[in-house]
C-alpha positions as CSV (number, residue, x, y, z in Angstrom):
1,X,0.0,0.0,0.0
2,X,2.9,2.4,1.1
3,X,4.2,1.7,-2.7
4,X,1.6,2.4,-4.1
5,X,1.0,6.2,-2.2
6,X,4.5,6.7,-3.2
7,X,3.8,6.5,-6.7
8,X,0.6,8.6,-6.7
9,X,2.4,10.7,-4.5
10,X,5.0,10.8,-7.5
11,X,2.4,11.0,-10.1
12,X,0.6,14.1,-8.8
13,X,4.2,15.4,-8.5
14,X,5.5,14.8,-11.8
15,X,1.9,16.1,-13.5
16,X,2.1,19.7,-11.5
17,X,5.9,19.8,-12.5
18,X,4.8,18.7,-16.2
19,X,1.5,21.5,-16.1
20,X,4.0,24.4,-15.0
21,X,6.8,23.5,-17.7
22,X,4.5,23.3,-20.3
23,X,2.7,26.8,-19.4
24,X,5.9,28.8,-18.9
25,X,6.5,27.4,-22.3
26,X,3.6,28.1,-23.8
27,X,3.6,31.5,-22.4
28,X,7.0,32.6,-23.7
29,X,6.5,31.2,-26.7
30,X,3.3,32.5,-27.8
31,X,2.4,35.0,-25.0
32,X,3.0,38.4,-26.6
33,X,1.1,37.7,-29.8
34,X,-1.4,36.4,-27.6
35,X,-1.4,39.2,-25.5
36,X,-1.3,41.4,-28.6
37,X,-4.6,38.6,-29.4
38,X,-6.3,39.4,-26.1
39,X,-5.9,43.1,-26.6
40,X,-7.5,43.5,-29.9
41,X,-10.0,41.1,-30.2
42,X,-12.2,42.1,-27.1
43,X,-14.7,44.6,-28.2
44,X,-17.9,42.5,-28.4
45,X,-19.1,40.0,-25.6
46,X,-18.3,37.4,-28.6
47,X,-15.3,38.0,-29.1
48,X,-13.7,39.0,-26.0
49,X,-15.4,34.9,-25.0
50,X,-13.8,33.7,-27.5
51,X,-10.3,35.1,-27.0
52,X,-10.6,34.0,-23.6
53,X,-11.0,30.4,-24.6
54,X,-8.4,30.5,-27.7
55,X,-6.0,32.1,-25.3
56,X,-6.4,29.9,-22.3
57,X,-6.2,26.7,-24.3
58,X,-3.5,27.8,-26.2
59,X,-1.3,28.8,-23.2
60,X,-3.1,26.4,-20.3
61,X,-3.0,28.8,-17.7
62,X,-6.2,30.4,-17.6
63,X,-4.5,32.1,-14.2
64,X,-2.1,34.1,-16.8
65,X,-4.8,34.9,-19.4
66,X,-7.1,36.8,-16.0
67,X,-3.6,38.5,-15.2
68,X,-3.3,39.7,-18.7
69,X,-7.3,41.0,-18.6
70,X,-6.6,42.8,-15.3
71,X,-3.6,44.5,-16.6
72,X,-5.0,45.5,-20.0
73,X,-7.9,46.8,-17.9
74,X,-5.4,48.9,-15.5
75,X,-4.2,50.3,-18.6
76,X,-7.1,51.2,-19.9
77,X,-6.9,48.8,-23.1
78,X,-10.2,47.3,-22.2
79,X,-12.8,48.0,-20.0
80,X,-13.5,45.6,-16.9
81,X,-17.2,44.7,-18.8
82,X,-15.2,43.5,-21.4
83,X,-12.4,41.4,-19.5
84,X,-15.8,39.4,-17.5
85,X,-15.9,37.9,-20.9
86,X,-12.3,37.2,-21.1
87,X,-12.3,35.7,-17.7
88,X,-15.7,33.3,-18.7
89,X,-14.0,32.5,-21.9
90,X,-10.7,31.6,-19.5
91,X,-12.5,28.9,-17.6
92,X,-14.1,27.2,-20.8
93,X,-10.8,27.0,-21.7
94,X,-9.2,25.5,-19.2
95,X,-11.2,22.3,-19.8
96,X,-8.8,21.7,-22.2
97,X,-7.0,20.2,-19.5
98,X,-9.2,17.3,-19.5
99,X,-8.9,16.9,-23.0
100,X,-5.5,16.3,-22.7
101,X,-5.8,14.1,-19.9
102,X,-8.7,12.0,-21.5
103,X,-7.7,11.9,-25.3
104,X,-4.1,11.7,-24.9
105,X,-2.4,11.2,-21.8
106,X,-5.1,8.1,-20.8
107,X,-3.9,6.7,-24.4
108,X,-0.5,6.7,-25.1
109,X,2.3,4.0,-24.3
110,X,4.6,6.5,-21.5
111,X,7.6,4.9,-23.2
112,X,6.7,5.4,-27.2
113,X,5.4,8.9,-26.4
114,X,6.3,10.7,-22.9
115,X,10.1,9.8,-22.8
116,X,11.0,11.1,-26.5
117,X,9.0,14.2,-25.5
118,X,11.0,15.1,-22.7
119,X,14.3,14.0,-24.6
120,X,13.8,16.0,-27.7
121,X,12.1,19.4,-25.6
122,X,15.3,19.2,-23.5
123,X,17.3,19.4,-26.4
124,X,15.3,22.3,-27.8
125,X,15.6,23.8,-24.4
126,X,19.4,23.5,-24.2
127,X,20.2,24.5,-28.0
128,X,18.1,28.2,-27.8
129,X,17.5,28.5,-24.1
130,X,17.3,32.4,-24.5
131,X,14.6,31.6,-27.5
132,X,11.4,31.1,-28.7
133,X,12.5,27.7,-29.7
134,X,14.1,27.1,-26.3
135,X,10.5,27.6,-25.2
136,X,9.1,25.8,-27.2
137,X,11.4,22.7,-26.5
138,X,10.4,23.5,-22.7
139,X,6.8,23.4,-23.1
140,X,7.4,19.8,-25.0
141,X,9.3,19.1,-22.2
142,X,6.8,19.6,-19.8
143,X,4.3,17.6,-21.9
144,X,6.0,14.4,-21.6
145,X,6.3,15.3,-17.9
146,X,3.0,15.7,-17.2
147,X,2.2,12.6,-19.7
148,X,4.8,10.8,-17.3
149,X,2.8,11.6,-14.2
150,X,-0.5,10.5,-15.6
151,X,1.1,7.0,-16.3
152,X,2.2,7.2,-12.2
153,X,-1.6,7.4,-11.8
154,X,-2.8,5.4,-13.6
155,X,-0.5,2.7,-12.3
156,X,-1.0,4.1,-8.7
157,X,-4.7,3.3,-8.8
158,X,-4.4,0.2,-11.0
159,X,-2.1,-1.6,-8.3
160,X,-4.2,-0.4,-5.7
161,X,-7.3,2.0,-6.2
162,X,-7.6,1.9,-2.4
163,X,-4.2,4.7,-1.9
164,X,-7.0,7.4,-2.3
165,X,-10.5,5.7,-1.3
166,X,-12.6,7.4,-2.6
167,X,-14.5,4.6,-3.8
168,X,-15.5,4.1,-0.1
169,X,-18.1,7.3,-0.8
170,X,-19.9,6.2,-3.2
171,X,-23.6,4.2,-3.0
172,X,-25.2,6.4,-0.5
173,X,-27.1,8.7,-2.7
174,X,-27.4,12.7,-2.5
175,X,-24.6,12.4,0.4
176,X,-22.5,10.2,-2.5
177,X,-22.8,13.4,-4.1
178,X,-22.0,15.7,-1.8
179,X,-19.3,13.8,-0.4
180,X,-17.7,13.5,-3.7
181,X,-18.1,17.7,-4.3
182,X,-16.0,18.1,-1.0
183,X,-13.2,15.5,-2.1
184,X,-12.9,17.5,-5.4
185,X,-12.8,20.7,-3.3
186,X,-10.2,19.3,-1.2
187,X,-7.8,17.8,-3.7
188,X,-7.9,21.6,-5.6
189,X,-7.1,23.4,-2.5
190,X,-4.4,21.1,-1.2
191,X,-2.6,21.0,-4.3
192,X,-3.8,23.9,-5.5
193,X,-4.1,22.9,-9.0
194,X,-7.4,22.0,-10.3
195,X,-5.9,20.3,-13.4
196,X,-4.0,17.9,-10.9
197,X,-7.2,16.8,-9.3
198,X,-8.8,16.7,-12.3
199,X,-6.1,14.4,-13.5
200,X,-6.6,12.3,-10.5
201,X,-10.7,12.1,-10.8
202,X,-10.1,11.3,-14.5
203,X,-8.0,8.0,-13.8
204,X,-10.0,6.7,-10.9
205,X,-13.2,6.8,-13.6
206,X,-11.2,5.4,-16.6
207,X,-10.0,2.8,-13.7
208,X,-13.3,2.3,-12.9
209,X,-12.8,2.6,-9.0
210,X,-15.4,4.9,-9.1
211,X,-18.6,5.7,-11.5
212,X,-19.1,8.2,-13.7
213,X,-21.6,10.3,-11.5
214,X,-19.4,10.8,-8.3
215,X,-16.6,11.3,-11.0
216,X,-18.6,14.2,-12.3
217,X,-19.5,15.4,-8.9
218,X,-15.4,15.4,-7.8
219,X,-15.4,17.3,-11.5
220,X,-17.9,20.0,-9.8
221,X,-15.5,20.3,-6.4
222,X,-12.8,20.8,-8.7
223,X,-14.3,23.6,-10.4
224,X,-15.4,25.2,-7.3
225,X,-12.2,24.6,-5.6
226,X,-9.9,26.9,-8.0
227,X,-12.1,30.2,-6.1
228,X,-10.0,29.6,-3.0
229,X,-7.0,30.0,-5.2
230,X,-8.3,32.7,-6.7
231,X,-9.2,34.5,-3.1
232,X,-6.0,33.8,-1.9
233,X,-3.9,35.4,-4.8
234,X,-5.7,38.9,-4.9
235,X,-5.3,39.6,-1.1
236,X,-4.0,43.0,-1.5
237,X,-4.3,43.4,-4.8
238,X,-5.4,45.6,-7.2
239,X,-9.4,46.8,-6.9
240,X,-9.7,45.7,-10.5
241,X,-7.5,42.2,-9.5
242,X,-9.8,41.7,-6.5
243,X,-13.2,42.3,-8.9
244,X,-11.7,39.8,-11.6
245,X,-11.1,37.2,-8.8
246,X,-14.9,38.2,-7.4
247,X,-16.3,37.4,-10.8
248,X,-14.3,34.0,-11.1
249,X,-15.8,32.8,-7.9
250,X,-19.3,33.9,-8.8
251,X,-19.2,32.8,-12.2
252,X,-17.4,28.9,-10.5
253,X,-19.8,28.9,-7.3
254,X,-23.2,29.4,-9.9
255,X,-22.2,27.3,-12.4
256,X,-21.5,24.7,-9.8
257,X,-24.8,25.0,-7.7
258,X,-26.4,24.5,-11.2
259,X,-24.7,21.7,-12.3
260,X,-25.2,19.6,-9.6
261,X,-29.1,20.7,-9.4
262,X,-29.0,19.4,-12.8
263,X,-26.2,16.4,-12.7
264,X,-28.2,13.4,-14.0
265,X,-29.4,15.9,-17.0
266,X,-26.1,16.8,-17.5
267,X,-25.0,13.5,-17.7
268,X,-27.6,12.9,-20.3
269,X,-26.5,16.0,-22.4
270,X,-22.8,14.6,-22.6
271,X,-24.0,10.9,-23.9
272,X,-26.5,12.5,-26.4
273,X,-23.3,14.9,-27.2
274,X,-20.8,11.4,-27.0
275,X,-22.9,9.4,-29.3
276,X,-23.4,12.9,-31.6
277,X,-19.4,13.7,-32.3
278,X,-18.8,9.6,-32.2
279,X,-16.4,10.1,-29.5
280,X,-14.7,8.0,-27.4
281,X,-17.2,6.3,-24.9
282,X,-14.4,5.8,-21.9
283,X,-15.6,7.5,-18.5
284,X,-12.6,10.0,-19.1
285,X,-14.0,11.0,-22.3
286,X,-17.3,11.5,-21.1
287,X,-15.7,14.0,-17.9
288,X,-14.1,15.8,-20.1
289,X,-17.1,16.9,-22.1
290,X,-19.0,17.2,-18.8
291,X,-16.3,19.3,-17.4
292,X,-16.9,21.1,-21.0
293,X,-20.8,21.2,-21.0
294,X,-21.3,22.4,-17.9
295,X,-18.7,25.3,-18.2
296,X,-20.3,26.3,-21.2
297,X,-23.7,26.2,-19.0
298,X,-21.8,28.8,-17.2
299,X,-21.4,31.3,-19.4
300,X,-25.1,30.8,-20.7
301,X,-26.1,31.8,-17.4
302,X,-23.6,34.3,-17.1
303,X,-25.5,36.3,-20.7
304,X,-28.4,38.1,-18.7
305,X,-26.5,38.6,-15.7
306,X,-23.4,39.9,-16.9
307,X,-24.5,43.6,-17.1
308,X,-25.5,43.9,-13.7
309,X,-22.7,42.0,-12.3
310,X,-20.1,44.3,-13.9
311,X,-22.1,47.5,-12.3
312,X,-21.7,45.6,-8.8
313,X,-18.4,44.8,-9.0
314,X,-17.3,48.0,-10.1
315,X,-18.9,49.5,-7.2
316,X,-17.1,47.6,-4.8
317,X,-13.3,47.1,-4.0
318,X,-12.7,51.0,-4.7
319,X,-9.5,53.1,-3.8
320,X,-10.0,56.6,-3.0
321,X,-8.3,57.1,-6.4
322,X,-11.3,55.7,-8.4
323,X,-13.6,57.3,-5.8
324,X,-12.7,61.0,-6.5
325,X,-11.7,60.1,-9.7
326,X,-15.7,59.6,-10.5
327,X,-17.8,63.1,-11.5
328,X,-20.3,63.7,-9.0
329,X,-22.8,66.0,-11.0
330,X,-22.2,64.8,-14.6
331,X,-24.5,61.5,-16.2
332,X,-26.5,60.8,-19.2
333,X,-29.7,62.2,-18.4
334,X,-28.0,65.8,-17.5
335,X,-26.5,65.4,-20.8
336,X,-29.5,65.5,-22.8
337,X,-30.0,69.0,-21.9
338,X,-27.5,71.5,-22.4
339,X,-28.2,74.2,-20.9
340,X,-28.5,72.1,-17.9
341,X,-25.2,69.9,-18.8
342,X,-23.2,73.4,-19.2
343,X,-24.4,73.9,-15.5
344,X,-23.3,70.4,-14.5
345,X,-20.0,70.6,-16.3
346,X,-19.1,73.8,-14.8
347,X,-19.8,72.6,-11.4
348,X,-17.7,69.3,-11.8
349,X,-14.8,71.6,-13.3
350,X,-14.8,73.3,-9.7
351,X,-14.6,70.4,-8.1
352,X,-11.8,69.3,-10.9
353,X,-10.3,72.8,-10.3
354,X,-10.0,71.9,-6.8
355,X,-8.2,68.7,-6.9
356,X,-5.5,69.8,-9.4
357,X,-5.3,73.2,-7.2
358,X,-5.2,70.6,-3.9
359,X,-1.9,68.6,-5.6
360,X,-0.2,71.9,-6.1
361,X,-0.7,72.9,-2.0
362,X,0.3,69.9,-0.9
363,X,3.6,69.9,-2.8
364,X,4.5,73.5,-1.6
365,X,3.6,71.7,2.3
366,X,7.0,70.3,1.4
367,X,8.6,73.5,0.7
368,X,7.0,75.1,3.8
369,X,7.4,72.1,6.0
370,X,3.9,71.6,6.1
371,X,3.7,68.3,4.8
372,X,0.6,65.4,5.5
373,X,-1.6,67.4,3.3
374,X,-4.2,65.3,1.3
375,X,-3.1,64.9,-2.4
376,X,-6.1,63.6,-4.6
377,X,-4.2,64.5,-8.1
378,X,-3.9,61.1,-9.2
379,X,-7.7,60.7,-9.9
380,X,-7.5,63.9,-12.0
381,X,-7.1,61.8,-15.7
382,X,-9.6,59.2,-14.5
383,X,-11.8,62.4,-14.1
384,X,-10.5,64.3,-17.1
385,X,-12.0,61.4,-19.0
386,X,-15.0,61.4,-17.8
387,X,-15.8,65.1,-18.1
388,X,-14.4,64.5,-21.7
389,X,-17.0,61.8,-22.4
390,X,-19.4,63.6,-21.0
391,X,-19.0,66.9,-23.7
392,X,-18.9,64.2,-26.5
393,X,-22.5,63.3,-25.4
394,X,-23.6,66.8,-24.9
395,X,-22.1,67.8,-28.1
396,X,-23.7,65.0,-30.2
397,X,-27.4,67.1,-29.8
398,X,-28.2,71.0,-31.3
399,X,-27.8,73.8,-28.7
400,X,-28.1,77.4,-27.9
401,X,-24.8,79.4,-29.3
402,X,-24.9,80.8,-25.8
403,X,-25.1,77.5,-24.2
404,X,-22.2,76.1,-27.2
405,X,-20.0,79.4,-26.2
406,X,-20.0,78.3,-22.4
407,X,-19.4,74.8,-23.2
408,X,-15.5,75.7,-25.1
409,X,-14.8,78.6,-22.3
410,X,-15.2,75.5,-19.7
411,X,-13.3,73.0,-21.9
412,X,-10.4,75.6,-21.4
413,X,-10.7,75.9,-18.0
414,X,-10.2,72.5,-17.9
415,X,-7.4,72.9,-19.7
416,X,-6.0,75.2,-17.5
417,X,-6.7,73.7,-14.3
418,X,-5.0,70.2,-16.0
419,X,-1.8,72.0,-16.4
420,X,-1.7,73.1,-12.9
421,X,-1.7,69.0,-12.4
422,X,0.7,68.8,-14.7
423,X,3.3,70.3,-13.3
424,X,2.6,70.0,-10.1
425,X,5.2,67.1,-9.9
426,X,8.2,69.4,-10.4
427,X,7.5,71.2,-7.2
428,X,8.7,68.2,-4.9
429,X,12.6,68.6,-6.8
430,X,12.6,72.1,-4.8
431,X,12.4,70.2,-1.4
432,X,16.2,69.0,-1.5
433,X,17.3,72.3,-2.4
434,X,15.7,74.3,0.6
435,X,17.0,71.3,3.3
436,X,20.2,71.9,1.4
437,X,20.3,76.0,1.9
438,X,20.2,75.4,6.0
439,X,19.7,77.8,8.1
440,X,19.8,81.3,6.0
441,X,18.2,84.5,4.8
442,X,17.8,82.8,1.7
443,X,16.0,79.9,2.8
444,X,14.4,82.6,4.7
445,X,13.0,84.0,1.4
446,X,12.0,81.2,0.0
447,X,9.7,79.8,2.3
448,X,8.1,83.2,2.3
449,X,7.5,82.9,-1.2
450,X,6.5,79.3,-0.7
451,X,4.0,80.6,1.5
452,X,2.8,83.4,-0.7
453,X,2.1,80.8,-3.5
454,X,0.1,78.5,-1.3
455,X,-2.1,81.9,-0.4
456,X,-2.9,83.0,-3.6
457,X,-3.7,79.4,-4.8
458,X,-6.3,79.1,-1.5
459,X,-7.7,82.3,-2.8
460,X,-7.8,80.6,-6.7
461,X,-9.1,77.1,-5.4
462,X,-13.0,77.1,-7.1
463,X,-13.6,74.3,-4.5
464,X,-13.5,76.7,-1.5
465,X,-14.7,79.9,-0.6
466,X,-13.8,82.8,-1.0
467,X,-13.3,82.1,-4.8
468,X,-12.2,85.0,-7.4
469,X,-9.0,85.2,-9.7
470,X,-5.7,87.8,-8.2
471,X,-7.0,91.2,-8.0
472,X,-4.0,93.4,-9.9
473,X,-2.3,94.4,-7.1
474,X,-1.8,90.9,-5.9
475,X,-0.8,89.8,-9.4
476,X,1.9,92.8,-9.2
477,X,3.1,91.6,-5.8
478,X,3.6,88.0,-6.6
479,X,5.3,89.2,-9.9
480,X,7.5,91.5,-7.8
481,X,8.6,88.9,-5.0
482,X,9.2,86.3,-8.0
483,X,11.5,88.3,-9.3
484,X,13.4,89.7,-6.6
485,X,13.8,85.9,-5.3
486,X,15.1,84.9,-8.6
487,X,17.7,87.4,-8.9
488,X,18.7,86.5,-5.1
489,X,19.0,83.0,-5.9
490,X,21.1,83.5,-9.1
491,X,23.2,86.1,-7.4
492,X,24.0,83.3,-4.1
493,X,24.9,80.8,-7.2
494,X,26.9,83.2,-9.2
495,X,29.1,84.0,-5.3
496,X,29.6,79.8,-4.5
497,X,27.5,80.5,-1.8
498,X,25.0,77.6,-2.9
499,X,25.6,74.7,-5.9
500,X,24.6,75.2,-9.3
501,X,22.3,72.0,-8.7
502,X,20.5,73.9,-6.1
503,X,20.6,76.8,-7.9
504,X,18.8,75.1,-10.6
505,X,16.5,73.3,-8.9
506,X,15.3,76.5,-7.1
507,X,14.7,78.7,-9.9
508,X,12.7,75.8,-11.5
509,X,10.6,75.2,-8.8
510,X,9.3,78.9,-8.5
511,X,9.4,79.3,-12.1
512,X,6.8,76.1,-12.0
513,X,4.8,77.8,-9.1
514,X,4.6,80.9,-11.1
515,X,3.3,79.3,-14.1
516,X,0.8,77.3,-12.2
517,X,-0.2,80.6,-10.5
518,X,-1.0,82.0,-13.9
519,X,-2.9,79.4,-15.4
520,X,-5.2,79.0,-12.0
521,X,-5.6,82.5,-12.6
522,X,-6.6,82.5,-16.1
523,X,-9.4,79.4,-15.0
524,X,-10.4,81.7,-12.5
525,X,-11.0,84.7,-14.4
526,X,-13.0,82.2,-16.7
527,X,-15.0,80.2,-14.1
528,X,-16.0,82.8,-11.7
529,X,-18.1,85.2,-13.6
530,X,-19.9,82.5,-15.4
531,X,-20.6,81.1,-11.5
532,X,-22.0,84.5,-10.9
């Protein structure tokens, strides 16, 4: 008996060691044109299905094909609607796995097939390691490998089918069933590898040391065993990482609960479907086009509810980025009347006005040392885009020419107020120059001005009140200060008394703050008479 644990011990082994070969492979040998694949061929619920499957089977990693999705998604290559269909398509794909395993490595003679795979992929491997023909030889290599540990199995169980009883479970009915969902559940999570315990189920059925209807229950567990993967790999991931993973689970769990309402139909649908495409009428055969069948039943179900699902997800899981990054006054029903979408707009550019305004103060709180201040610039192109949208919509319908001039003074005060985002990044290279000027007049001056700056912009922030642009005389002050702080700057660089880096880095800084200044003012001049 101990022999016999050893080798499905071994077997198991050999067949995960054979699965990840044979994806890293796959995945350096095809992955960027796949990627490339995934990318471009997403735009319709179809399509974006399909990809999935293609993808996943092509690669057999449907784990890599959802990490693609997610990060096409972060980069805004597709929407997260669109990678739901991706991530369906992913687990129809993986049921290639079971192809594999029933078609193939059930069939073929370990020694006529498995050996010269490994022999000849090694030798790819070790002429072009650095290749796509090195990868290619991997991939091979891990085919015979994970050939090799489906011969353990089968010989495992064939010697003594009692190393994993689970033939002990079976008779007893709806518990039978159960019982069977757990053990599939179990051998996922353990080995983590639903493809492994898929491997397993596959043998003990084509072994007969278990019928086909427990098989396809173990199948189910399977299935619904890869979520807890899933769950653990997106802990502290990504909102979009952790909505993907949420979708798996839902889409795993419901098309589990249905299939075993509906196992002995199921089972019916993949004899009809057996004797129809004159396949193969072993029990691994047939689990493989179950495992097939009731994937596909997934996505069926998945068609109506798709919609709404997206909307939840999307709602949940959310930084404060993707918060503030949303317009609060700006949706489609606004936009079907202009006059009242100008009013919208112009009260979302405030609030846009405000965090590009916001990023600027909190970079001169490391100037002034008043640093901590809340930064929300980062959500200012997620918003950008959305107010962009937004005019596209209004402007597709007729309008007043008053309401049509309002609409292009806002789109450049949105221009404005983007700049000020812009550059607010080149503020923080100031901060090492004023440490670096210690304890002197200079420094002295420069914080003033620092503090000068962060004034006027409280005064030119159209989220907060009081709002209004620079009254002349303020203009004329900052102007004057500017320049008298440049010319003492230049003049302690010209004596050695500070670096030429600092010197740099200091007349940069203001000359960034100055511009910002300028445009805030020039949005200001813009947005507060048309608030009045």
């Amino acid at each position: 008996m101990s022999g016999s644990v050893n080798v499905l011990l071994g077997g198991v082994g050999l067949f995960l060691l054979g699965m990840a070969l044979m994806t890293d492979g796959l995945k350096t040998a095809a992955g960027p044109a796949l990627g490339r694949l995934l990318a471009s061929s997403t735009q319709t619920r179809w399509r974006g299905l399909v990809s999935g499957v293609v993808v996943t089977a092509l690669v057999q990693s449907s784990s890599a094909v959802t990490v693609a999705a997610i990060g096409f998604v972060n980069a805004g290559l597709l929407t997260f609607s669109q990678s739901l269909w991706v991530i369906f398509g992913s687990n129809v794909g993986t049921t290639m796995t079971g192809w594999l395993v029933a078609l193939i490595g059930l069939k073929i003679k370990v020694e006529a097939a498995a050996l010269p795979m490994i022999g000849i992929g090694m030798a790819l491997r070790l002429t072009g390691a650095e290749s796509r023909r090195g990868a290619a030889g991997t991939a091979l290599a891990g085919f015979g490998v994970l050939f090799l540990g489906i011969g353990l199995l089968q010989q495992a169980f064939a010697g003594a089918g009692g190393a994993v009883d689970l033939a002990g479970l079976s008779g007893a009915g709806i518990r039978s069933v159960v019982a069977f969902v757990l053990a599939g559940l179990l051998l996922t999570v353990l080995m983590q590898s639903s493809s492994a315990s898929l491997a397993i189920v596959l043998t003990l059925a084509e072994t007969a040391v278990i019928p086909l209807q427990d098989a396809a229950a173990a199948v189910i567990g399977a299935n619904i065993g890869t979520t807890v993967t899933a769950l653990v790999a997106v802990i502290g991931a990504t909102p979009n990482a952790r909505r993907a993973a949420s979708a798996h689970v839902l889409f795993n769990i419901l098309t589990g609960l249905t299939a075993l309402a509906l196992l002995p139909l199921l089972i019916g649908v993949v004899d009809l479907a057996r004797d129809a495409f004159d396949l193969d009428s072993s029990p691994a055969v047939s689990l493989a086009l179950f495992h097939t069948v009731f994937n596909l039943l997934g996505v069926v179900l998945m068609w109506p509810l798709a919609t709404r699902l997206s909307a939840f997800l999307l709602h949940r899981f959310r930084t404060r980025e993707e918060e503030v990054g949303q317009p609060r006054y700006l949706d489609r029903n606004v936009a079907s009347v202009p006059s009242l979408a100008a009013d919208a707009l112009q009260r979302e550019l405030a609030r846009f006005g405000g965090i590009a305004i916001g990023g600027v103060w909190s970079r001169i709180g490391l100037l002034t040392g008043a640093s901590g201040r809340p930064d929300d610039a980062v959500a200012l192109p997620s918003l950008g885009h959305a107010i962009a949208d937004f005019v596209t919509q209004v402007s597709r319908g007729s309008m007043a020419d008053k309401t049509a001039q309002k609409l292009a003074t806002l789109l450049r005060v949105q221009r404005y107020y983007e700049t000020c985002g812009e550059l607010a990044p080149e503020i923080e290279t100031g901060h090492a120059a004023v440490v670096a000027l210690g304890e002197t007049p200079l420094r002295a001056a420069v914080i003033d001005m620092a503090k000068l700056a962060d004034e006027l912009l409280v005064q030119l922030n159209p989220d907060t009140e009081p709002f209004a642009p620079l009254g002349e005389a303020q203009a004329v002050e900052f102007e004057m200060r500017y320049q008298q702080l440049k010319a003492s700057i230049l003049d302690a660089g010209a004596r050695g008394e500070i670096d030429i880096d600092t010197m740099e880095s200091l007349t940069r800084t203001f000359s960034t703050l100055r511009r910002i200044i300028d445009q805030a003012t020039k949005a200001a001049r813009l947005l507060a008479p048309a608030a009045s």
